[in-house]
N, C-alpha and C positions, 0 to 999 in steps of 0.2 A: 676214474669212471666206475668202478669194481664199487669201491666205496659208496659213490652216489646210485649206485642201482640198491644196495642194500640198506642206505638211513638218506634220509633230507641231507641234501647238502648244507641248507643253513643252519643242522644242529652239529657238524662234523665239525672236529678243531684243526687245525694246522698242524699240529702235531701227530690228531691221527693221520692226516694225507701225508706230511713226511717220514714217518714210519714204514708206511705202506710204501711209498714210495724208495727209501732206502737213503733218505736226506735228512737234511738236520734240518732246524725249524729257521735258520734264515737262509737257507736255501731256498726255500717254501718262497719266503714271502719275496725275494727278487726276483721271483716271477708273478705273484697274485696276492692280494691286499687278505682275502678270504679262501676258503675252500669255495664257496659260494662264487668266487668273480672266476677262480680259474676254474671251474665245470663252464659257466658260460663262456667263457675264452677259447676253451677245449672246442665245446660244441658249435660255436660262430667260426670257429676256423673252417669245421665241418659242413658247415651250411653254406659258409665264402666260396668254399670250393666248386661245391652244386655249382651254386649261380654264375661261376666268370667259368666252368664249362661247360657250362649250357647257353648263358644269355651273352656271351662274348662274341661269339663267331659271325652274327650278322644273319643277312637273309630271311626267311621267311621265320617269324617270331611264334606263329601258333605251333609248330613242332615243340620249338625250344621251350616254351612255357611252360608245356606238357608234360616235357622230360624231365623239366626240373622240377616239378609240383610234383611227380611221379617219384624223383629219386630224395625227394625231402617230405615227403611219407614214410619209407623207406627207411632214411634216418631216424625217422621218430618209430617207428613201427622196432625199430634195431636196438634202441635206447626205450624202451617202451617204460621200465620202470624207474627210469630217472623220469621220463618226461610226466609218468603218472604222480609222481611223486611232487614233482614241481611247476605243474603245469595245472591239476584237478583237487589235488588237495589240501585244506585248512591250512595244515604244517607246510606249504610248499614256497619255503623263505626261499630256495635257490634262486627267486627271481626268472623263470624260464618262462613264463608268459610274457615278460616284457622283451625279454633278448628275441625272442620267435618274433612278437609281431615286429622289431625293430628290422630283424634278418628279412621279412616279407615286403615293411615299410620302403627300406633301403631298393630293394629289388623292383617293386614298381617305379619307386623314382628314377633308376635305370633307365627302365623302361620307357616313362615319359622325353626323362629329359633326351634319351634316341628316338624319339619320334615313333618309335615301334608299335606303340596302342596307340588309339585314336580315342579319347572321349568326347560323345556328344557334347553338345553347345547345345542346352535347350536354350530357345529364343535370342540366340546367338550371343550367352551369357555363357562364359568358362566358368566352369567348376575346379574350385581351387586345388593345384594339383596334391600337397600337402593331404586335405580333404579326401581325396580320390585313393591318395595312396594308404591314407587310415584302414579308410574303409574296406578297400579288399585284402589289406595285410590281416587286420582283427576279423572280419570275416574267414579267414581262413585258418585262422590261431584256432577261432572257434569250434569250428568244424572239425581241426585237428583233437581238440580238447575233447570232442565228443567222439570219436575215433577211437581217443584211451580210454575209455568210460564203457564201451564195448568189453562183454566179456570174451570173445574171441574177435581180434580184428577181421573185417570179412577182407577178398581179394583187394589188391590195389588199384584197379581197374574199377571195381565196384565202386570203390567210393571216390574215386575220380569223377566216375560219371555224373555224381550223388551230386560233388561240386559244381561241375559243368551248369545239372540245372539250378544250381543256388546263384551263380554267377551272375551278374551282367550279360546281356547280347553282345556288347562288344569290347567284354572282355577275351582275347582272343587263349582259350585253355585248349585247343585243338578240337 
């Protein structure tokens, strides 16, 4: 993590993160193919965590949504120059816009497949959930994206709100 806040992950070799780490270089790799797969391995664990404590326990889902939009801000807001790094710019091989919107895609299909959100039916035609879950994961990557592009992040709150009105009506974000 040390490493990826200070160069791109997808220029770092194996050897520098076993180094840094105090292991040899097939140690390295029987955990991660690249530096690049284990930063995202790192960080999806981190995101996995958010979601099964927040969207696990059941009951009313606009709190949990909130908490967890809330504490995966947070994460990135904590990681702010890896995610600027591999989320905002040219060089950003780490692959971290796709692992984010995978962690948010994953997260709504949760969501649906519990029944927890409700999407309209216009003309009582379903909207593909797949589709559904695109759209407000990479909407939200985005929004994320533009958050690192801040020269000072503002409150967490602030741009919660920010999302709230970018959202869907019933997308339930508290």
């Amino acid at each position: 993590m040390d490493l990826a806040a200070e160069h791109d992950a997808g220029t770092l070799t194996a050897g520098q993160v076993a180094a840094a780490a105090g292991v040899n270089r097939s140690t390295f790799y029987q955990h991660a193919a690249s530096p690049a797969a284990l930063l995202r391995q790192v960080l999806s664990e981190e995101l996995d965590a958010l979601r099964t404590e927040h969207l696990s326990a059941g009951g009313d889902i606009s709190p949990a949504i909130a908490a967890v939009t809330a504490d995966v801000v947070r994460h990135v807001d904590r990681h702010r120059s890896i995610y600027r790094r591999g989320l905002v710019t040219e060089a950003g091989a780490g692959g971290l816009h796709a692992m984010l919107g995978s962690h948010f895609e994953a997260s709504v299909h949760l969501l649906l497949e519990q029944r927890a959100i409700a999407v309209p039916t216009p003309g009582g035609r379903e909207v593909p959930p797949p589709m559904v879950a695109r759209f407000i994961a990479y909407g939200v990557v985005g929004a994320l994206e533009s958050r690192l592009l801040e020269a000072s992040p503002r409150p967490v709150e602030e741009f919660l709100a920010d999302l709230r009105e970018l959202l869907p009506d019933w997308w339930p974000i508290g």
